[in-house]
N, C-alpha and C positions, 0 to 999 in steps of 0.2 A: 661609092664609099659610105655614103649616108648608109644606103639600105645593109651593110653589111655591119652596122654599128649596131644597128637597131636588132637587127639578125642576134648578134651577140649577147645583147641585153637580156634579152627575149630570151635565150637558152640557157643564162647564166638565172636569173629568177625563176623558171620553170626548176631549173636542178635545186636550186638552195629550198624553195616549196615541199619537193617530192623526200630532202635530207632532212628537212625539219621532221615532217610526218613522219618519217623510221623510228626518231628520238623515243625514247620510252617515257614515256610522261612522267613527271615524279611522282611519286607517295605524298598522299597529303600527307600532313603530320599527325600524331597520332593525337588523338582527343583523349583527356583524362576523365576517368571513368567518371560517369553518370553518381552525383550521388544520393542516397541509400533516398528510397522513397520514404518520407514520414510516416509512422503507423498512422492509419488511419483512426479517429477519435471515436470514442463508445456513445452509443447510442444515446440519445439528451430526450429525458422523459418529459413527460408534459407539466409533471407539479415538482420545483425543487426548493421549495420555501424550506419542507420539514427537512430535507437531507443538508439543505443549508443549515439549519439550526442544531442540526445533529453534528455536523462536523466541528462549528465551532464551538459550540461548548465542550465538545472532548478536544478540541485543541486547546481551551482556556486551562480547561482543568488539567492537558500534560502539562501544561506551560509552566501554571502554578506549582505542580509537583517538582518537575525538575530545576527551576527557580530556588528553589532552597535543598543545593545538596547534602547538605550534610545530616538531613531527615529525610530526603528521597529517594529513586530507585539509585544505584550503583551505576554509575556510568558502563563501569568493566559490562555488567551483566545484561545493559540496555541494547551496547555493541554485539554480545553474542545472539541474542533475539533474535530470531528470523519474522514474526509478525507480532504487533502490539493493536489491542484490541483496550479501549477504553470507553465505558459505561455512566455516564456522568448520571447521576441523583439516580441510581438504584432505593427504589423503596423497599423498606421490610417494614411489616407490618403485623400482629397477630392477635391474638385474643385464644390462648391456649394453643389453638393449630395459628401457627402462622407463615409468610412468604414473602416471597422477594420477589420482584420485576422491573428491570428497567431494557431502555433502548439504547445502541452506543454503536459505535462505529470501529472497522479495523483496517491495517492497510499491513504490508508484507512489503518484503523486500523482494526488486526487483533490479536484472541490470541496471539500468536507469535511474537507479534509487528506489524509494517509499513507493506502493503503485496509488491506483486510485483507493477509493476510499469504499470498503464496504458495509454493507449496515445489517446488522445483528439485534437479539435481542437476548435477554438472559432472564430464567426462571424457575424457581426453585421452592422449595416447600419444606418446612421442621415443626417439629411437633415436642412441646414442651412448655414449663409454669414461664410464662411470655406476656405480657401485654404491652400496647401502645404502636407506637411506629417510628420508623427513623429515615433518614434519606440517607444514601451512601453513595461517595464515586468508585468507582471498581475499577483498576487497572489490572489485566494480563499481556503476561508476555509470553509467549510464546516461542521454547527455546532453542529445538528444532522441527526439522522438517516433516518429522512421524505428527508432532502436534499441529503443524500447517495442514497437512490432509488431512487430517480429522476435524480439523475447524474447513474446511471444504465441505465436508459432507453434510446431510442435511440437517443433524442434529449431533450435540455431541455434549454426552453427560460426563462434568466432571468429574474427577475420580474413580471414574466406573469405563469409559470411552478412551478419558485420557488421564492420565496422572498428576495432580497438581497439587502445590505446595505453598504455604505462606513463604513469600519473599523478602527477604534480606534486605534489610533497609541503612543507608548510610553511604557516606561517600565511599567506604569500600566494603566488597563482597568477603572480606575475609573469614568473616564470622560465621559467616553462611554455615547450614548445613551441610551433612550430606546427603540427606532427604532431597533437601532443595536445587542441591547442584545436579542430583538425577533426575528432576520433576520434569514432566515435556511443557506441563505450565507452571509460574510463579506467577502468584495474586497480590494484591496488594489491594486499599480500603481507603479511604480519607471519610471520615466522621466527627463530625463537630469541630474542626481544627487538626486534628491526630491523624496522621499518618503511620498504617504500620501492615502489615503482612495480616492474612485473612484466610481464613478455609472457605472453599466456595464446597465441598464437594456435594454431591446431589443436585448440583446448579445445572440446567441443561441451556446449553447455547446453538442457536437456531437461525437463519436468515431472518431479516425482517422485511416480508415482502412486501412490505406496505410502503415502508422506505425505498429497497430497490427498485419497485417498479415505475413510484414515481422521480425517480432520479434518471434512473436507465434505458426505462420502455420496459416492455413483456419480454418475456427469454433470456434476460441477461441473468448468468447465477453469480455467487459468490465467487464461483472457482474463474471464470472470466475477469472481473472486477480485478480480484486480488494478481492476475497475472498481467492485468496493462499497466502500463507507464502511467503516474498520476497524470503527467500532462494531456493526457487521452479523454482523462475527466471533464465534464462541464466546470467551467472555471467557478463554478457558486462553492463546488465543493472539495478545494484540494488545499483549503487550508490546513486541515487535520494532518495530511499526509510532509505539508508545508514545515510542519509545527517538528514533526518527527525528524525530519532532516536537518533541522536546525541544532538538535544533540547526539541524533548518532547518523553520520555519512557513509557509512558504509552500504555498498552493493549487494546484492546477491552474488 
């Protein structure tokens, strides 16, 4: 009787063993998707004192500009911009023939907001009864996307490359032109205190590889720069793009 217990036992967990294994195993559950890998960040050049220094003085000086609306650029017209390029202490200088040159920084809009920060210079020549010198801040905006390509490429002559017009200043655009409401650029000037719309045309605006290289390494162009995310930036220099986001939030 024992052995026929045991007999029993013995056959009844061999069958329950061989019933398990048939079972179809569950489905794990399903894993939610992986997400998005971070862009990977731009190249961090070896010297970024001077693109530090660049960035924020054209963040000081939008700061300052848009700080007091009711003399500065138009909100309405700041939000249509697709990239804003700012020039702090533009010199012009002459003695019959005379000129202009300064260095300034730009950033574009991007998914993600303002991108990183690219660095420009701006240079130009007039000839007339002139003398002396002056410093100037230079602000453009940039109103569409035909004037974004053309500030990509590797030089691009006001007026002549691209269309641009003295800017409409005040808390609203109403007054505006309509010169200006067609321009791919509107300019604007701060000198001596005064803020007001400015003709650059003959101005020619170019990379400054002296800046980019030491911010970004060799290889990186403008048209790179202007399409990553500022946070992609070395963090010395994304105040500028910082500054921007603070009055107009709009995406690409």
């Amino acid at each position: 009787m024992h052995r026929l217990i045991i007999l029993f036992v013995t056959v009844v967990f061999v069958f329950a063993s061989v019933n398990a294994q048939k079972k179809p195993k569950p489905n794990p559950s399903p894993q939610a998707p992986a997400a998005a890998a971070a862009e990977s960040p731009l190249p961090r050049g070896k010297d970024l004192k001077e693109g530090a220094e660049q960035t924020q003085k054209s963040a000081k000086v939008f700061g300052e500009i848009m700080g007091t609306p009711d003399k500065g650029i138009p909100t309405d017209l700041l939000n249509k911009a697709e990239c804003v390029a700012v020039f702090p202490t533009v010199v012009k200088a002459g003695f019959i023939v005379g000129g202009k040159a300064g260095r300034g920084v730009a950033s574009c809009r991007t998914p993600s907001g303002w991108s990183a920060p690219a660095f420009l210079e701006i240079k130009g020549g007039s000839f007339g009864l002139q003398i002396g010198a002056e410093a100037t801040d230079v602000v453009l905006l940039f109103m569409n996307t035909n004037g974004l390509k053309k500030l990509v490429n590797n030089k691009v002559e006001l007026g002549a490359d691209a269309s641009i017009a003295a800017g409409p200043v005040g808390r609203e655009a109403a007054a505006s032109t309509d010169a200006s409401m067609s321009a791919e650029i509107l300019s604007y000037s701060r000198s001596k205190g005064l803020f007001a719309g400015i003709s650059l045309k003959g101005s020619v605006i170019s990379p400054e590889k002296s800046d980019m290289e030491d911010t970004y390494g060799k290889g990186i162009s403008v048209l790179d720069v202007l399409a990553a995310g500022n946070r992609r930036a070395p963090a010395e220099v994304q105040v500028f793009p910082n500054k921007l986001g603070e009055y107009s939030k709009r995406t690409a």
